[in-house]
C-alpha positions, 0 to 999 in steps of 0.5 A, spaced: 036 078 445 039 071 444 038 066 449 044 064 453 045 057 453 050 055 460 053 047 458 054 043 465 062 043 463 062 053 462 057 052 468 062 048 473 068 051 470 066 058 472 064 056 479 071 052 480 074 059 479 070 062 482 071 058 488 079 059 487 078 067 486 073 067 494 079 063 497 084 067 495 081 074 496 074 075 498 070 079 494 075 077 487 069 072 485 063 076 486 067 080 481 068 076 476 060 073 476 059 081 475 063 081 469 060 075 466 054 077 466 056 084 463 059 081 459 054 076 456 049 082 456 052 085 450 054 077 448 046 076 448 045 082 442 051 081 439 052 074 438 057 074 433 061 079 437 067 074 439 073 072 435 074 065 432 077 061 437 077 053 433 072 054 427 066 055 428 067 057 436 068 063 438 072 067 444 070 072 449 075 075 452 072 076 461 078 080 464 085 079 462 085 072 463 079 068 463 075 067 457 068 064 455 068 059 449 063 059 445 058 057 439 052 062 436 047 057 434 039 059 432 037 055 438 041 062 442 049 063 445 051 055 447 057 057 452 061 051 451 067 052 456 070 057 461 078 057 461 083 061 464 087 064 457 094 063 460 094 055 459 095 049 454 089 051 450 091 046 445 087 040 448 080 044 448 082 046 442 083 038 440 076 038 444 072 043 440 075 040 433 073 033 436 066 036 438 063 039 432 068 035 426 072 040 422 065 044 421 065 051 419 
């Protein structure tokens, strides 16, 4: 099983939705941490079960609209970002080219 690497920037996103989700409806937060974690259960055994989302990251669909980005790497999962699928992905697009430089 492949370690699951939480960056400061996923682990801060997923907590300001969850908060977001609590205030709206109580108990829609405690949901989605459920899903994440199954989720990242399968992840960790299958580390290269996610699209590609800008070369060499890779998207995991949580829900219907959130998503985890991240880079499968030999140290384990890194989860890079935790974003809402339905806005301008561009910039964290622009992000993850800036961030591994065009590397495959």
């Amino acid at each position: 099983m492949t370690e699951i690497i939480w960056t400061a920037g996923a682990g801060r996103e997923l907590q300001e939705v969850y908060e977001q989700l609590e205030d709206y409806h109580e108990g829609d937060g405690a949901a989605l941490l459920e899903d994440v974690e199954r989720n990242l259960a399968l992840l960790a055994d299958q580390p290269y079960m996610g699209g590609y989302f800008e070369k060499p990251t890779r998207k995991l669909l949580i829900g219907r609209r959130f998503g985890i980005i991240y880079s499968p790497e030999n140290r384990g999962v890194v989860l890079l970002a935790f974003v809402d699928l339905r806005r301008d992905l561009q910039p964290l697009r622009k992000r993850m080219r800036d961030w591994f430089g065009g590397r495959e």
